[in-house]
BAFIDREN-396863 format. One line per 4 residues: their letters; for each residue x, y, z of C-alpha. Coordinates in Angstrom, 1 decimal. Layout:
a = X:Y:Z  ...
// end
This chain:
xxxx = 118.4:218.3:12.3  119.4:221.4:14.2  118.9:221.0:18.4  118.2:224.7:18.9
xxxx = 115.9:225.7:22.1  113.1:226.4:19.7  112.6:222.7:18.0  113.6:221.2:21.7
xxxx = 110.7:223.8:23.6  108.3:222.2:20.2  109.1:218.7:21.0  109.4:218.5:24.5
xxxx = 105.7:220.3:24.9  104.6:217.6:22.2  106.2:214.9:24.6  104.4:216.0:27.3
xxxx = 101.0:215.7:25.7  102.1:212.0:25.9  102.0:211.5:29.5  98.2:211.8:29.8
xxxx = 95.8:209.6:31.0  95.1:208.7:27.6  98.3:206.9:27.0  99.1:203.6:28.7
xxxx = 101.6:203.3:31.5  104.6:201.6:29.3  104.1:205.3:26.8  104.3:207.4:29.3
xxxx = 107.4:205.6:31.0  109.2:205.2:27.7  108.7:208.9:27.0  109.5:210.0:30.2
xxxx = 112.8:208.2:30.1  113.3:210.6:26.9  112.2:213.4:28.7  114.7:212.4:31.4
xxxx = 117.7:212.3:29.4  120.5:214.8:29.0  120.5:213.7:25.3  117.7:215.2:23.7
xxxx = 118.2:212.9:20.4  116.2:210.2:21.0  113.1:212.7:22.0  113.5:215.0:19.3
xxxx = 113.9:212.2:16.8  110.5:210.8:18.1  108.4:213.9:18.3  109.7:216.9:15.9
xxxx = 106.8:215.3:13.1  103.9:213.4:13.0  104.7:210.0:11.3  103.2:210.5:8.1
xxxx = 99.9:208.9:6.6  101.2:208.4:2.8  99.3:207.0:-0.6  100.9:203.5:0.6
xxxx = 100.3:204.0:4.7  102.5:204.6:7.4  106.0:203.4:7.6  108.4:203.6:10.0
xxxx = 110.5:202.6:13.1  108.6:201.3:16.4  108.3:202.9:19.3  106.9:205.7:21.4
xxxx = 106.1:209.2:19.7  104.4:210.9:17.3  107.2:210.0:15.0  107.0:206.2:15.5
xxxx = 104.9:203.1:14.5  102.9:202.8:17.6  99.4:202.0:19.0  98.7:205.0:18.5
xxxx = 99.8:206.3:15.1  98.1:203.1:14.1  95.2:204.3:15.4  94.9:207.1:14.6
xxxx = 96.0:206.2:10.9  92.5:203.5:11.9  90.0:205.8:12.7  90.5:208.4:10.0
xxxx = 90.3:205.2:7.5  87.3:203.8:9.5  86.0:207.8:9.1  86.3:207.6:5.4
xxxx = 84.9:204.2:5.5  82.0:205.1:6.5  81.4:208.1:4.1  82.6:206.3:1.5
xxxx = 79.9:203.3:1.8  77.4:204.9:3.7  75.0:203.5:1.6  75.8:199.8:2.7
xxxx = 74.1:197.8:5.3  77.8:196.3:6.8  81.1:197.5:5.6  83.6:194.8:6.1
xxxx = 87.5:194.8:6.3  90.1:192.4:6.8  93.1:192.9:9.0  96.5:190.7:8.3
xxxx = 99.8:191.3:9.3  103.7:189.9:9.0  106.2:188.1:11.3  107.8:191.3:12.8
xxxx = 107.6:192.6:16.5  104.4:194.5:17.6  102.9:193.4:13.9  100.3:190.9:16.1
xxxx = 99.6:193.3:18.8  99.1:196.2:15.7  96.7:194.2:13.8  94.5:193.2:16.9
xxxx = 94.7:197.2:18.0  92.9:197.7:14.2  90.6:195.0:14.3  89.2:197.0:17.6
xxxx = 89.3:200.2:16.2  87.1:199.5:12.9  84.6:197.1:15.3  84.3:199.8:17.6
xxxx = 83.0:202.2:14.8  80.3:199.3:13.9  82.5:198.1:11.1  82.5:193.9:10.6
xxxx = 86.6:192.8:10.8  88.0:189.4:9.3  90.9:189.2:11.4  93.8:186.9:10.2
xxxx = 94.3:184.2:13.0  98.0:184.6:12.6  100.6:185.7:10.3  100.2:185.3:6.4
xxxx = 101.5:186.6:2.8  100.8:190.0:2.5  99.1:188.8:-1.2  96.8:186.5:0.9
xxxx = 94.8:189.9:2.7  94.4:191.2:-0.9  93.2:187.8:-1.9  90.9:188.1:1.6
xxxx = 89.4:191.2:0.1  88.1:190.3:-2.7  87.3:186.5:-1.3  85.0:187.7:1.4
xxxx = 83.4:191.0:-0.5  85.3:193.6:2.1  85.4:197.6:1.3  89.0:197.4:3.0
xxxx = 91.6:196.3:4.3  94.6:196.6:6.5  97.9:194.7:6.5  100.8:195.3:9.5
xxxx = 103.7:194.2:7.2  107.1:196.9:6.5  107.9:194.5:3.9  111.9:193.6:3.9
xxxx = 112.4:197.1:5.6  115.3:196.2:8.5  113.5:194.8:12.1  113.3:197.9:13.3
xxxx = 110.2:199.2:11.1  106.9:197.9:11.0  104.1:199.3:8.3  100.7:200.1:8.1
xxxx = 99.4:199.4:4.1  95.5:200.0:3.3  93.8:198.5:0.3  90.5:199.5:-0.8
xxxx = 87.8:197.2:-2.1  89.1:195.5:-5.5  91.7:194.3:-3.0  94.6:196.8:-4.5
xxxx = 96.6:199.4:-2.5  95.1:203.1:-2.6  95.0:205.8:-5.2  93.2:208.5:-6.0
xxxx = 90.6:209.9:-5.0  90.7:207.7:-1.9  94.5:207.7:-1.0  93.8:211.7:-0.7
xxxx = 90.5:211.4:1.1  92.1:208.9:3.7  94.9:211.0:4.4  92.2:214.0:5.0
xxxx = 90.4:212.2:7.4  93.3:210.6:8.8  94.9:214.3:9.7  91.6:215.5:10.7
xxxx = 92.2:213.1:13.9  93.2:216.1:16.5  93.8:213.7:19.4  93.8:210.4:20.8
xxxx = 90.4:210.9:22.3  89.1:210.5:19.5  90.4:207.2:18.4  87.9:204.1:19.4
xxxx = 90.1:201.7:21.0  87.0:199.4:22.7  86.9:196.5:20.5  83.1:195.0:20.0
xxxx = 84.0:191.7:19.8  80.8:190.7:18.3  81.8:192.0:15.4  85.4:190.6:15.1
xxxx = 85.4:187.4:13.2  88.9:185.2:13.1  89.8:183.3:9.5  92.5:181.2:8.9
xxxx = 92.5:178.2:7.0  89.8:178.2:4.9  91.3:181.0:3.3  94.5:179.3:3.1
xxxx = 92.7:176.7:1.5  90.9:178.8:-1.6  94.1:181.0:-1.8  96.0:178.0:-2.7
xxxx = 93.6:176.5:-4.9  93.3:179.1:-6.9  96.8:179.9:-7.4  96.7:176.1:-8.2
xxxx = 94.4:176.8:-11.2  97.2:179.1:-12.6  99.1:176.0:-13.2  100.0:175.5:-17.2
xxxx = 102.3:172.4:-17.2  101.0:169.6:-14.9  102.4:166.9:-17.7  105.9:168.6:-17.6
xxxx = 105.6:168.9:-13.5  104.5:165.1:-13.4  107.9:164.3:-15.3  110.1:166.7:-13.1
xxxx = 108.4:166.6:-9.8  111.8:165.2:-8.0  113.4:168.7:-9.6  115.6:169.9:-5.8
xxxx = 114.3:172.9:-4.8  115.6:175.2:-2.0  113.2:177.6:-0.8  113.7:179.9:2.3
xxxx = 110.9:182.3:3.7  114.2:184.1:5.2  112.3:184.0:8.7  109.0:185.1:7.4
xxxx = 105.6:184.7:6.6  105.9:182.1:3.3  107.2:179.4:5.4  103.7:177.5:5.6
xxxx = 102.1:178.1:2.2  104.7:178.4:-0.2  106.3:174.9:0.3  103.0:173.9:0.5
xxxx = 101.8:175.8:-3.0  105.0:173.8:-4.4  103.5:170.5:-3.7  100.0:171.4:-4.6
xxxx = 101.6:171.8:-8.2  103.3:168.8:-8.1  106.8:169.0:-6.6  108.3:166.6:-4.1
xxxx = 111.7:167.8:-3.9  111.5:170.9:-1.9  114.4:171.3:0.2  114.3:174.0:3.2
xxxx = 116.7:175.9:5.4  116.1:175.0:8.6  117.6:178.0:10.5  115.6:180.6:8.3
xxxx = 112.3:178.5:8.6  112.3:179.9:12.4  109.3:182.9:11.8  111.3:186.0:13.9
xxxx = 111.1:189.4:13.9  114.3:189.7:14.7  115.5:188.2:11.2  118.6:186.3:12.9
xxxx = 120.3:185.0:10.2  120.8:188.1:7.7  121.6:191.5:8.6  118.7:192.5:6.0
xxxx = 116.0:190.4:5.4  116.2:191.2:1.3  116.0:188.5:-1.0  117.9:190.8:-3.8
xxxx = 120.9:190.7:-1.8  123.5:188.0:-2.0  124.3:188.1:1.9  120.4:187.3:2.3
xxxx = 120.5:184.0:0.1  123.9:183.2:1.1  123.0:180.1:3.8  120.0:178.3:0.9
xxxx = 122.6:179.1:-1.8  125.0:177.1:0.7  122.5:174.3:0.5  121.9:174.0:-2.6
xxxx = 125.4:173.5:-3.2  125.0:170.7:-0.3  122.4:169.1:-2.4  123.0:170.0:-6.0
xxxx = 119.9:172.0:-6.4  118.3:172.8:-9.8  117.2:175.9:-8.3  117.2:178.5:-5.4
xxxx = 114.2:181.0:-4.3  113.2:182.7:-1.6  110.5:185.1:-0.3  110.8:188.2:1.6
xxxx = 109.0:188.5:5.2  105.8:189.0:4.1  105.6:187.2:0.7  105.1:189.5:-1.5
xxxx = 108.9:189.4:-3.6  111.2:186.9:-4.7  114.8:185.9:-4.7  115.5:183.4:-7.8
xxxx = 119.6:182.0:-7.9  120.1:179.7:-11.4  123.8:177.8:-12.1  125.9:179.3:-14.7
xxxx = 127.8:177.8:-16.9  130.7:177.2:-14.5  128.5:175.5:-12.3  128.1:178.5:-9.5
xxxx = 124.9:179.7:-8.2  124.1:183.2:-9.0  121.6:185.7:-8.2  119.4:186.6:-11.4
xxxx = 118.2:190.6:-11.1  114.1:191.4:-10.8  113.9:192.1:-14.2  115.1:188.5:-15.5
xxxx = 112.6:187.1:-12.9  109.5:188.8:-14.1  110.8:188.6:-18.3  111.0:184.8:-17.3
xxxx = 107.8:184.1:-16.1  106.4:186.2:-18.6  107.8:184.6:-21.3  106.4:181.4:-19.9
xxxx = 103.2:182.2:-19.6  102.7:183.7:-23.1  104.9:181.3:-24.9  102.9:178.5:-23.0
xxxx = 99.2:180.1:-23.7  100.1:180.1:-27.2  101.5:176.3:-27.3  98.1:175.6:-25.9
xxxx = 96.4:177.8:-27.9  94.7:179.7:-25.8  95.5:183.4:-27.3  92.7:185.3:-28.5
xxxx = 94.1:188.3:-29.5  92.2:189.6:-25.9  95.1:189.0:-23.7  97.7:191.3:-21.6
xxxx = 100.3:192.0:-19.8  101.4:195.0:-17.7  105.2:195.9:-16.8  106.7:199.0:-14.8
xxxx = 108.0:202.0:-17.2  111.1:201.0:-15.5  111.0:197.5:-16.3  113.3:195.9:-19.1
xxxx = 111.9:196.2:-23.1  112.3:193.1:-23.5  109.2:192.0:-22.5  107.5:194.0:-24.9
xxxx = 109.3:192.0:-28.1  108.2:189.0:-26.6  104.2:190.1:-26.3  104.5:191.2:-29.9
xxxx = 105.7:188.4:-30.6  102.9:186.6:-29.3  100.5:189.2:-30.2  99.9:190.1:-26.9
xxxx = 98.9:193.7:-25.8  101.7:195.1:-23.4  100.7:198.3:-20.6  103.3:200.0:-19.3
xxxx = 102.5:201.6:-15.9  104.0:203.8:-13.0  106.3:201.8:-10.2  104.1:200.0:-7.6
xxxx = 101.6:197.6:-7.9  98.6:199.9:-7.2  99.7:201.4:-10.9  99.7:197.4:-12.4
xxxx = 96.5:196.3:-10.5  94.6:199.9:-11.6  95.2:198.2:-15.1  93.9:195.0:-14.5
xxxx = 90.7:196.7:-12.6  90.7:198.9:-16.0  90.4:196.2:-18.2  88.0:193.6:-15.8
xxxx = 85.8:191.4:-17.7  86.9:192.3:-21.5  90.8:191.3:-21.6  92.5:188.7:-20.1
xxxx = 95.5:189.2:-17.6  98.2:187.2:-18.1  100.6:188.4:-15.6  102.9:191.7:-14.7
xxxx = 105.7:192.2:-12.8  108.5:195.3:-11.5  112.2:195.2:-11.6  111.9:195.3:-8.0
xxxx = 111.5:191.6:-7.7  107.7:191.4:-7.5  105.6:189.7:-10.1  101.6:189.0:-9.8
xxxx = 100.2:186.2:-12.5  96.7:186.3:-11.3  93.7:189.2:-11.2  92.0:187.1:-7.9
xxxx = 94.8:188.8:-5.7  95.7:192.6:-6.5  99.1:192.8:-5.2  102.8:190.9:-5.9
xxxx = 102.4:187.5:-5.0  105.4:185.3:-4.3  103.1:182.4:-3.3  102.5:181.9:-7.2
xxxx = 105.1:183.5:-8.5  107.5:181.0:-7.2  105.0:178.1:-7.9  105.3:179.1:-11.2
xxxx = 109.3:179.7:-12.1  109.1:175.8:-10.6  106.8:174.7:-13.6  108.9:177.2:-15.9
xxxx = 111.8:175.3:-15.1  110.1:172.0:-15.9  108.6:173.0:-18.7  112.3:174.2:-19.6
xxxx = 113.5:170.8:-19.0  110.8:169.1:-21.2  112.8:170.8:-24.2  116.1:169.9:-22.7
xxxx = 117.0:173.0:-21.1  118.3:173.9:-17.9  117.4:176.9:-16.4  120.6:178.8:-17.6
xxxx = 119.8:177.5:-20.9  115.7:178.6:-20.7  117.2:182.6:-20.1  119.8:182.3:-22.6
xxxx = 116.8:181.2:-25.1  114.8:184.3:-24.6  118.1:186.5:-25.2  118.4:184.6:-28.9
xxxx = 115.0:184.5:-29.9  113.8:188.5:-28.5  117.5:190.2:-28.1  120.3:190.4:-25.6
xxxx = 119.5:192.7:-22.8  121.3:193.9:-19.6  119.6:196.4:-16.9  121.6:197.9:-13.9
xxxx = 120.2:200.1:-10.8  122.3:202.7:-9.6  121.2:204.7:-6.1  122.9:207.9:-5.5
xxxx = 122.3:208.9:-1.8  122.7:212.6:-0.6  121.5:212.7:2.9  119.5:216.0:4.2
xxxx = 118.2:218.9:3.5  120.9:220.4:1.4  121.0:216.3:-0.2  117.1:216.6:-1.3
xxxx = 117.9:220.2:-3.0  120.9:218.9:-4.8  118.8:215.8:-6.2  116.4:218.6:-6.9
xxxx = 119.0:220.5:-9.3  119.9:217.2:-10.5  116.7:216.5:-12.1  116.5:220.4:-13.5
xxxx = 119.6:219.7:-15.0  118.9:216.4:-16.4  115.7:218.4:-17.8  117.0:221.9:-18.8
xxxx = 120.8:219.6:-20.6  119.8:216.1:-21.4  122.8:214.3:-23.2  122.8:214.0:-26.4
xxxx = 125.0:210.7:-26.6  124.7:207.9:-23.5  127.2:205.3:-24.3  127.9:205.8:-28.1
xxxx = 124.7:206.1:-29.4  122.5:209.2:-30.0  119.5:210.4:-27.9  116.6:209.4:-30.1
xxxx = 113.2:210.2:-27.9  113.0:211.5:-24.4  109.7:210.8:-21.9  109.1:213.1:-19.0
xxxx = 106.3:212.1:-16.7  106.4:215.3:-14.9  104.6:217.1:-17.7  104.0:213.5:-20.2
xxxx = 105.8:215.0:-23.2  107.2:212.8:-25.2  109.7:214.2:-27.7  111.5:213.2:-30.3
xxxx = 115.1:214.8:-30.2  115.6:214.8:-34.1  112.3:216.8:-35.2  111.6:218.2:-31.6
xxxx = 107.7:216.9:-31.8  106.1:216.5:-28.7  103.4:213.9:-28.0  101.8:213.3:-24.5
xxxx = 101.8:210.4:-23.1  98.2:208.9:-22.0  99.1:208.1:-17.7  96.9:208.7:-14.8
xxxx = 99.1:211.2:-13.2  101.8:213.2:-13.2  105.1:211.6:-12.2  108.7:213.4:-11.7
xxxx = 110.4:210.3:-13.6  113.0:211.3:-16.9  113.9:208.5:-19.5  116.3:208.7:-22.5
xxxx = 116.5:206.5:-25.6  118.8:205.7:-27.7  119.3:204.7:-31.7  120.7:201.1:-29.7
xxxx = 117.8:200.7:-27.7  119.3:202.0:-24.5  117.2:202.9:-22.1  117.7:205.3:-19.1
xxxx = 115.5:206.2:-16.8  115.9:209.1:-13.5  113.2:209.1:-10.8  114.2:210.6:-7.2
xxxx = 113.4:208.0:-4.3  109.5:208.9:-2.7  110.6:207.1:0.5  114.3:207.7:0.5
xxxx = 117.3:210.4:0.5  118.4:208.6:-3.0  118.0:209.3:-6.6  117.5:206.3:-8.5
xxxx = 119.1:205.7:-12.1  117.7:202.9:-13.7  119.9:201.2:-16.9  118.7:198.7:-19.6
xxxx = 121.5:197.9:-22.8  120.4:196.0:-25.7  122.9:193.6:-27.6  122.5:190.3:-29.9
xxxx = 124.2:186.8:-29.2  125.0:184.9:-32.0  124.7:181.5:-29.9  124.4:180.9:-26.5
xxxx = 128.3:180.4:-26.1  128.3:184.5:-26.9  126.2:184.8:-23.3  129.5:185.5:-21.5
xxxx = 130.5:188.0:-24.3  127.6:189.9:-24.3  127.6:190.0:-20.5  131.3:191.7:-20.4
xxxx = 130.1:194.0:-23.3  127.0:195.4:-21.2  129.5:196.0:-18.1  131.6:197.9:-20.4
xxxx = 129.2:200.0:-22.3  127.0:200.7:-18.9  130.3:201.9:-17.8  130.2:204.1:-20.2
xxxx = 127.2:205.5:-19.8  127.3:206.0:-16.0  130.4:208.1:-16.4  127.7:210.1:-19.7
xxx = 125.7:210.8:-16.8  128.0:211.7:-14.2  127.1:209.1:-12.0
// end
């Protein structure tokens, strides 16, 4: 960002705006002290936008300025919501939201700020008593008949971001029309005067653990193995929240279902927003699973998970076949519990031919042999749960859900929550495993069956990040050029079909038809496919300087002893097709 007079004159008359009456005495310290300083940085970084109100929320680091996560960019982000509220369902005799929020610093202090905004403008608030799962205020939603809701949570973003997320009623996060119609009234909010800050108590209600309580028990009701649990319930465990917001329901989900065994980590069971055990509080990353994988090598565990801060993802680490503990990618989690869940429905013979299950475009193709397999209608839907739980709300009360999941390690196997849900999630890859073990299998063993019985497959995410202005116009001419030259060979084998969700043409290379594709929006996302099945897909990052290559290779094992093989084959031939792309 350049430091010329002009951007420092913008930002400093901005600033200044900041020291008014309407701002309390630690904002107008902290942004004097910006003021103060020689080195413009700080200030400029904190003023020279308006932290943007997106289709998910706000996101971003804490602190003072218009560019920050602060009481006031929460509420100002509160009263245009609380605006649209009341437009919205101006027909209602009580609108009613409920307000949650994570572990991380300010996220307490954030939520209560919202809960006083909305009762101020007359609307009825069920404010968490403390923190909880971020699927647990989507299950709030719809438990207590709300219009909205808010949860404080920036996910496993580093500790120095918090987040502001909005659902709407059906307990999912925004889309259209109301994302749009939020973010209008939200940037129609010209000042802080105008932002209700004088909480009506009477209108503030606190909930706690009676929705702990029917959270849990429905998740319970998900349960498909009790028998196989009863036989396995000493099955070791190790389960680590990783400082956050799973530390209390989770375990406690696990013995609802029947396990006895579950071993914690004591040093990440301390709730912090400070995260002082990993440098990134991530369960896909090894560093972040490295002290429960070091425990369950202390106790021999059968198997390793872990939650992210507000409970929403999951980290799963199986044994291979030399006895280490590996991480398994977001893909394998959700194919596993899928599988599961089908292949169970239709041991107990429960399929009607009225069941479903929704993955991510980007998500392996796997899972769709296994639902044809089992007869079982497959959507595939834009990244983000808001796309997977717009399905299930699509199909309410004449299909059955089954489950659907992201290769971004989040999976939701219920319809009475409308967001990822690692409360269940994790419940359930327990029974999977002793279900698994009821036909002799360990969990190695219960993957390696999928691969023989639906196909080998191997997926790989590559982000290349070029920082800046001149980094998003390259990705730009990147995705023009992907467009205008697509390859016509990715790792040996010819280009068969390409998708573009920037127009929804579908084309087949050979006779150059085109087909659209039936999604709810437009989406600048390119896939290629193979004669092999490979699978490539190309999406720039919404949030992020990155573009994102997604990579899914399709082999057969003769036996399981061919698992290694086919592993060293997939490394070679996505290689291959990395240096195709020029990546």
């Amino acid at each position: 960002m350049e430091n010329n007079e002009e951007l420092l004159k913008s930002v400093t008359a901005k600033a200044e705006k900041w020291l008014g009456d309407g701002y309390d005495a630690e904002t107008r310290a902290e942004v004097q002290r910006m003021l103060d300083n020689p080195d413009k940085t700080e200030l400029i970084e904190s003023f020279y936008r308006d932290l943007e109100f997106g289709t998910g929320g706000l996101r971003g680091i804490m602190g003072a300025g218009s560019n920050r996560m602060n009481i006031y960019t929460v509420g100002a982000a509160t009263q245009g919501l609380a605006n649209y509220l009341k437009e919205a369902f101006a027909d209602l005799p009580e609108i009613k939201v409920a307000v949650g929020h994570d572990v991380r610093n300010n996220s307490r202090k954030f939520a209560e700020i919202v809960a006083a905004i909305f009762s101020s403008n007359g609307i009825k608030v069920y404010l968490f008593d403390s923190f909880r799962p971020t699927p647990e205020l989507s299950f709030a939603i719809r438990h207590l008949g709300c219009q909205s809701g808010v949860n404080i949570t920036a996910s496993h973003n580093p500790k120095e971001y918090n987040g502001y997320k909005a659902y709407w009623e059906d307990g999912a996060q925004i889309i259209n029309p109301h994302d749009v119609n939020i973010i209008d009234h939200v940037n129609k909010i010209n000042g802080v005067e105008e932002i209700k800050f004088e909480a009506n108590a009477e209108l503030i209600e606190i909930i706690g653990r009676e929705i702990d309580e029917a959270f849990l028990k429905e998740i319970k009701s998900l349960s498909l193995s009790p028998e196989a649990i009863e036989r396995h319930r000493d099955l070791k465990i190790v389960y680590t929240p990783i400082h956050g917001t799973g530390v209390h329901l989770i375990p406690e989900s696990l013995r609802n279902y029947g396990f006895e065994n579950i071993i914690n980590v004591p040093e990440q069971d301390i709730t912090s927003g400070d995260f002082p055990t990993v440098e990134s509080p991530n369960p896909e990353n090894a560093p972040a699973m490295a002290m429960a994988i070091e425990k369950a090598k202390e106790v021999n565990a059968d198997l390793v998970m872990a939650s992210d801060p507000d409970a929403d993802r999951i980290g799963v680490v199986l044994r291979d076949n030399k006895g280490e503990y590996v991480l398994i990618n977001g893909n394998q989690i959700v194919m596993i519990l899928l599988n599961y869940i089908m292949t169970r429905n239709a041991e107990l013979g429960r399929l009607t031919g009225k069941e479903y299950i929704v993955k991510t475009i980007v998500t392996t193709e796997t899972i769709k042999s296994i639902a044809d397999a089992n007869n079982i209608t497959m959507y595939d839907c834009y990244t983000g749960f808001k796309w997977i739980a717009s399905v299930i709300a699509a199909n309410e009360g004449t299909c059955r859900y089954l489950g659907g999941g992201e290769e971004s390690y989040g999976f939701l196997a219920e319809d009475f929550c409308r967001d990822k849900d690692a409360v269940s999630a994790i419940s359930l890859m327990a029974e999977a495993l002793a279900w698994a073990k009821e036909k002799g299998m360990d969990f190695l063993q219960m993957l390696q069956d999928i691969y023989l019985k639906y196909g080998y497959s191997h997926e790989e995410g590559i982000s290349v990040v070029r920082p800046g202005k001149s980094g998003a116009e390259e990705i730009q001419t990147m995705m023009r050029n992907f467009r205008s030259n697509p390859p016509k060979n990715l790792g040996g084998s010819e280009v068969v079909t390409i998708k573009d969700y920037d127009n929804l043409n579908k084309t087949d290379v050979k006779s150059g038809t085109v087909e659209k594709m039936d999604m709810p929006v437009f989406s600048n996302v390119l896939q290629y496919f193979t004669a092999d099945g490979t699978k490539v897909s190309i999406r720039p990052s919404g949030t992020e300087p990155k573009i994102k290559f997604y990579i899914e290779v399709h082999d057969k094992m003769a036996s399981a002893d061919d698992y290694d093989a086919a592993n060293a084959r997939a490394a070679e031939k996505i290689a291959a097709i990395k240096a195709d792309l020029g990546i």
